[in-house]
C-alpha positions, -999 to 999 in steps of 0.1 A, spaced: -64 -46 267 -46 -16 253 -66 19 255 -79 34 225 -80 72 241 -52 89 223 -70 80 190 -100 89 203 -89 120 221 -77 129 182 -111 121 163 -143 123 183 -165 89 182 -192 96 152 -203 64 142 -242 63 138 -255 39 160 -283 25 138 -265 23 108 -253 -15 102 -215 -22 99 -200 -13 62 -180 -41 38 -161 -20 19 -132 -33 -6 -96 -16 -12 -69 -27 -34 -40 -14 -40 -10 -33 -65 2 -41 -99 -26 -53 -127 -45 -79 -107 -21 -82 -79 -40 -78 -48 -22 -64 -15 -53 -54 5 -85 -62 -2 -108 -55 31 -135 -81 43 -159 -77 66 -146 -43 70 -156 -5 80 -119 5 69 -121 30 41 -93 41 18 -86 69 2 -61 93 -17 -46 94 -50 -23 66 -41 -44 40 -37 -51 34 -74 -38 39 -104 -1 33 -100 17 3 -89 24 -12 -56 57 -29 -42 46 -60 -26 38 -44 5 22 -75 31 1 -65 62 18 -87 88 -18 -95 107 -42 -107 83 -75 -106 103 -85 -83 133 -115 -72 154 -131 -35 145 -151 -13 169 -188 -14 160 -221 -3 175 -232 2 209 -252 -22 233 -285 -7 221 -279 -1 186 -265 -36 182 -295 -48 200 -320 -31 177 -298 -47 142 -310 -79 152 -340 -77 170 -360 -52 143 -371 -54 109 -380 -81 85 -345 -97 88 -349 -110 124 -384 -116 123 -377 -140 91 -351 -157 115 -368 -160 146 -400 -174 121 -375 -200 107 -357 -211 141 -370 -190 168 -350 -214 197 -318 -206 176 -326 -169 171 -336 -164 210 -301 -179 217 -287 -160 192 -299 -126 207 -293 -135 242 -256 -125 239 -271 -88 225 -300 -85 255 -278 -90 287 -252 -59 277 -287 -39 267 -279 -8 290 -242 -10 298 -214 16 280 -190 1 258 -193 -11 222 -195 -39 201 -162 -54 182 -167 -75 148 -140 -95 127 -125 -81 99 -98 -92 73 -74 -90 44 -91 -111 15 -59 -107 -1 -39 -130 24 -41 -165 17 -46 -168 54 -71 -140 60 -103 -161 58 -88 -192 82 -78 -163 107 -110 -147 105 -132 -174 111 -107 -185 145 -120 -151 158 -153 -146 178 -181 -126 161 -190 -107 183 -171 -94 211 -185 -65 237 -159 -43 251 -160 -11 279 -154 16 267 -119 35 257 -104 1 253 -100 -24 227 -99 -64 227 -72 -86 223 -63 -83 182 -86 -55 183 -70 -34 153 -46 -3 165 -34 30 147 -3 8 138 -22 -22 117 -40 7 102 -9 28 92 -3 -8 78 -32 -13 55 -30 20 40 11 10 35 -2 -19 15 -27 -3 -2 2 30 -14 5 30 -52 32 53 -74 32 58 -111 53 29 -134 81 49 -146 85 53 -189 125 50 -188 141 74 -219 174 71 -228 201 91 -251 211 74 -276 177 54 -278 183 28 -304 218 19 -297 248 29 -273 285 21 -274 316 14 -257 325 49 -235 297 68 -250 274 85 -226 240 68 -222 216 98 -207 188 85 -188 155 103 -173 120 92 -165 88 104 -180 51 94 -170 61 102 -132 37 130 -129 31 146 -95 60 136 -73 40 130 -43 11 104 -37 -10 100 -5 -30 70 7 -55 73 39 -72 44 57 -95 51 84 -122 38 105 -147 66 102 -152 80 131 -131 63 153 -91 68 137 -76 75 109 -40 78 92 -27 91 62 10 80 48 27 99 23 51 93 0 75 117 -22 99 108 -49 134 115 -39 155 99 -64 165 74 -89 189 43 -89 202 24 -118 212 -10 -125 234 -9 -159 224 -44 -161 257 -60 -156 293 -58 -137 310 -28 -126 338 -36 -150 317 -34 -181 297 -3 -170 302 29 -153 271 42 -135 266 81 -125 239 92 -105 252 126 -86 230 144 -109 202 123 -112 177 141 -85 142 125 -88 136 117 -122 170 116 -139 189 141 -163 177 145 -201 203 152 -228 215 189 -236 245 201 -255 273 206 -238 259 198 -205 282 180 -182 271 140 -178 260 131 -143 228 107 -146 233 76 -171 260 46 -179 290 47 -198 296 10 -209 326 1 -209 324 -33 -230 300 -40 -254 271 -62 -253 278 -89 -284 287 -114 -259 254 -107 -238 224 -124 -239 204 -112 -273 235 -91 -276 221 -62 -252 223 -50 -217 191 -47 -195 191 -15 -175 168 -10 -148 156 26 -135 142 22 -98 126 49 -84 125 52 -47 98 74 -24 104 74 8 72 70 31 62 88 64 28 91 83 14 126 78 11 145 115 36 119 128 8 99 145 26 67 140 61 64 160 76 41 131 91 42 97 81 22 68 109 11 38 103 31 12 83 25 -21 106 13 -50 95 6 -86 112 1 -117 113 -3 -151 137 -13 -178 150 -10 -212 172 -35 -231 202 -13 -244 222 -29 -277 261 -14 -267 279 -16 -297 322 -5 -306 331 19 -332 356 6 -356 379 26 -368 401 19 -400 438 40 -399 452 40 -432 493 51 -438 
């Protein structure tokens, strides 16, 4: 059993002990590709990275866990009151009294309830879910074996992270050619900074933050057939201007007639680097990349000399 008192040294236990657990759903990824999507779950996720943008493919390792729940008396009082239980008990009361039993003998004692949780997303969320108990009661301060830690929870908010789809722009748009300058910059990136939190509330939370540093290119083919500058790029590449020097784009070097559809598909990745807010998780995630692309049509400049 690993301790959970740093966390809750951090953030004070407010869980409301007659409130039932939460299912709450977050997704975070591209159209309907799914990365996360909680089950069974009091996990919440917030911030203006967890929708609206796209995701990388980020997978939570562990696709099923146990949450902390309510307390011996609270848990008692779920299934013992109401019309709920009293509809069991009338249907099966042997079953129900066996049922219960588990809740009555810990009536009285500190320590909380665990529940199973998982990622609906995983194709093996649900199997590993229903290999876990449902209900397991812990002491307090300390957390069951695949009991979820700060680290699987820095995890699902990882998954969850979105960024903006670059728009890439290009100069000349329609057409390059051979040695000309091909400018490239993004547009649609807006705010270059995107946050995603994922907590239990209550018990721990994290927040993971990524920023947009800078911008790689792909010209799409060889180094012999293209030259690629990005010393100038900074995070969301270098726009044309007269007589400015060129330090962010590709100068092709042969042109495309021999290419597939006679053009060149460049790629613009953009790369944000992640890190947990307040350093409260001693690791590093990869950072977020997405791309998009543009087909470029590189063409030669004939030139007739005449005596």
């Amino acid at each position: 059993m690993k301790p959970l008192l740093a966390v809750l040294l951090a953030v004070p236990l407010l869980l409301d002990p007659t409130a039932p657990p939460k299912v709450d759903a977050n997704a975070g990824g591209t159209g309907n590709t799914r990365f996360v999507e909680l089950e069974a779950s009091t996990i919440t996720i917030t911030g203006d990275g967890a929708g609206g943008g796209r995701g990388d493919g980020y997978r939570v390792p562990r696709p099923c866990w146990y949450e902390p729940s309510l307390d011996a008396e609270a848990m008692y009082r779920l299934h013992t009151e109401g019309a709920g239980p009293a509809r069991r008990a009338g249907i099966d009361e042997g079953s129900f009294r066996a049922f219960i039993q588990q809740f009555e003998e810990k009536r009285g004692k500190p320590g909380r309830w665990w529940v199973p949780a998982y990622n609906k997303a995983d194709p093996n969320g649900a199997a590993c879910w229903g290999g876990l108990e449902q209900f397991i009661f812990m002491p307090p301060n300390t957390t069951p074996p695949s009991g979820i830690t700060i680290e699987q929870l820095a995890q699902i908010a990882r998954a969850a992270l979105t960024v903006p789809e670059p728009t890439v722009k290009l100069n000349p748009d329609a057409k390059s050619f051979v040695n000309l300058p091909t400018y490239v910059w993004l547009e649609n990136v807006g705010q270059p900074r995107r946050t995603v939190t994922a907590s239990i509330p209550g018990v721990m939370s994290v927040t993971l933050v990524a920023t947009l540093q800078d911008i790689k290119i792909d010209p799409g083919t060889t180094k012999d057939r293209a030259e690629v500058h990005e010393e100038g790029c900074g995070p969301s590449g270098k726009p044309y201007a007269k007589g400015a020097q060129f330090t962010c784009g590709v100068r092709y070097l042969r042109s495309a007639i021999d290419q597939p559809r006679e053009k060149y598909t460049l790629t613009v990745t953009t790369v944000w680097p992640v890190q947990a807010a307040g350093n409260v998780v001693p690791f590093q995630f990869a950072p977020v990349q997405v791309g998009g692309s543009r087909d470029v049509p590189v063409g030669e400049i004939q030139s007739n000399v005449k005596p």
